[in-house]
C-alpha positions in Angstrom: 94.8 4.5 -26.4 96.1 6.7 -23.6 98.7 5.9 -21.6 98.9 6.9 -18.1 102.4 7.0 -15.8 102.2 6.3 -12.1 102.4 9.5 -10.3 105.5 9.8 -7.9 104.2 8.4 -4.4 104.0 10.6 -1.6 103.7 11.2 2.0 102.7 14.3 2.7 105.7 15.2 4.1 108.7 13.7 2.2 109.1 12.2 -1.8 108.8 8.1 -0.7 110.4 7.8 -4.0 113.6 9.5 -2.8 116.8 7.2 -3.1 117.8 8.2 0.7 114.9 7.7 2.9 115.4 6.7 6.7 113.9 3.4 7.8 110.8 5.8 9.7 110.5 7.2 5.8 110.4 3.7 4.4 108.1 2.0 7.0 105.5 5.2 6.1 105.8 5.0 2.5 105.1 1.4 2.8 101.9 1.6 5.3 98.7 3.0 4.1 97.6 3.5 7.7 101.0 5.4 8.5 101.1 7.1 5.8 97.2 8.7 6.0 98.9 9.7 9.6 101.2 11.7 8.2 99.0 13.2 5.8 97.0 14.1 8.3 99.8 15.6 11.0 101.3 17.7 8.2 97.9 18.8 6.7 97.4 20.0 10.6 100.8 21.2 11.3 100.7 23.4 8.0 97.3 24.8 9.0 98.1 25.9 12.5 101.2 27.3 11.5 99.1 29.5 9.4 97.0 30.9 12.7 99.9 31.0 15.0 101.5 34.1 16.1 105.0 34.3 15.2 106.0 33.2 18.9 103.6 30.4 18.9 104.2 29.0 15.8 108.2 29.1 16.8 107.7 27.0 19.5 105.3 25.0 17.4 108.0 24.6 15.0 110.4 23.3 17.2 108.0 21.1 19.3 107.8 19.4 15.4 111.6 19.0 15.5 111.4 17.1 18.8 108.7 14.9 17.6 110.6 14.2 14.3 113.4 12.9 16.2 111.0 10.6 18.0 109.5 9.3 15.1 112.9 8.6 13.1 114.1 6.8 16.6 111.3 4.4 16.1 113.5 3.1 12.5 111.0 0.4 10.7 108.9 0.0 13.6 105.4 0.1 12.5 103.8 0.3 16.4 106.2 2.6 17.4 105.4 5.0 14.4 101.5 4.6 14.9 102.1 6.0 18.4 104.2 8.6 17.4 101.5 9.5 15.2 98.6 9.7 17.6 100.3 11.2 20.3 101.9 14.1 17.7 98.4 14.3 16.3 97.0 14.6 19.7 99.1 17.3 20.4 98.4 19.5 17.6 94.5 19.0 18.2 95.1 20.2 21.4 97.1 23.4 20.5 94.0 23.9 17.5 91.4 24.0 20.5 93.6 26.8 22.5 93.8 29.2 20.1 91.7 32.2 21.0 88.7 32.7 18.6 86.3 35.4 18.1 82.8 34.6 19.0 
C-alpha cells in the first residue's frame, strides 16, 4: 500500500500553514473562492511584472504594497476581501490591456 501525505496548503502568495498568518491570511486560506483570487492576482501580478519596464513595474510594485495594506485592513472579513480582490484584479487587467504590443 502507498501512503500519501497532504501536501502543505497554499495560497499562491503566502504558506497558509504558517504559524503567524494575519486574520486577511487566515480568512484566504480558509475560502476556496478567496483563495482562487489570490491565485489568480499573483499569477497576474507575477506575469506583468515580467513585461514591465523597469519603471513600470516599480510603480506596479508599489501600487501591490498599497493594495496589500487594503486587503490586510479588511482582518477576517470575507466581503471585504472579495472586493479587495476584484477591484486589485481589475486593476491589473487593466494595466495588461495598456501595455504596448507589436502588431
Amino acid at each position: 500500500m502507498i501512503g500519501f501525505s497532504p501536501a502543505p496548503a497554499y495560497a499562491a502568495s503566502f504558506d497558509c500553514d504558517a504559524a503567524n498568518l494575519q486574520a486577511d491570511e487566515k480568512a484566504i486560506c480558509d475560502n476556496r473562492s478567496l483563495n482562487d483570487a489570490d491565485v489568480k492576482m499573483v499569477t497576474t501580478f507575477d506575469l506583468l511584472s515580467g513585461l514591465l519596464a523597469m519603471g513600470a513595474r516599480g510603480a506596479l510594485k508599489d501600487e501591490q504594497s498599497a493594495w496589500l495594506k487594503k486587503r490586510q485592513a479588511c482582518e477576517a472579513d470575507t466581503a471585504c476581501l472579495k472586493t479587495a480582490y476584484e477591484e486589485r484584479i481589475k486593476q491589473l487587467g487593466e494595466t495588461y490591456k495598456m501595455i504596448g504590443r507589436p502588431l
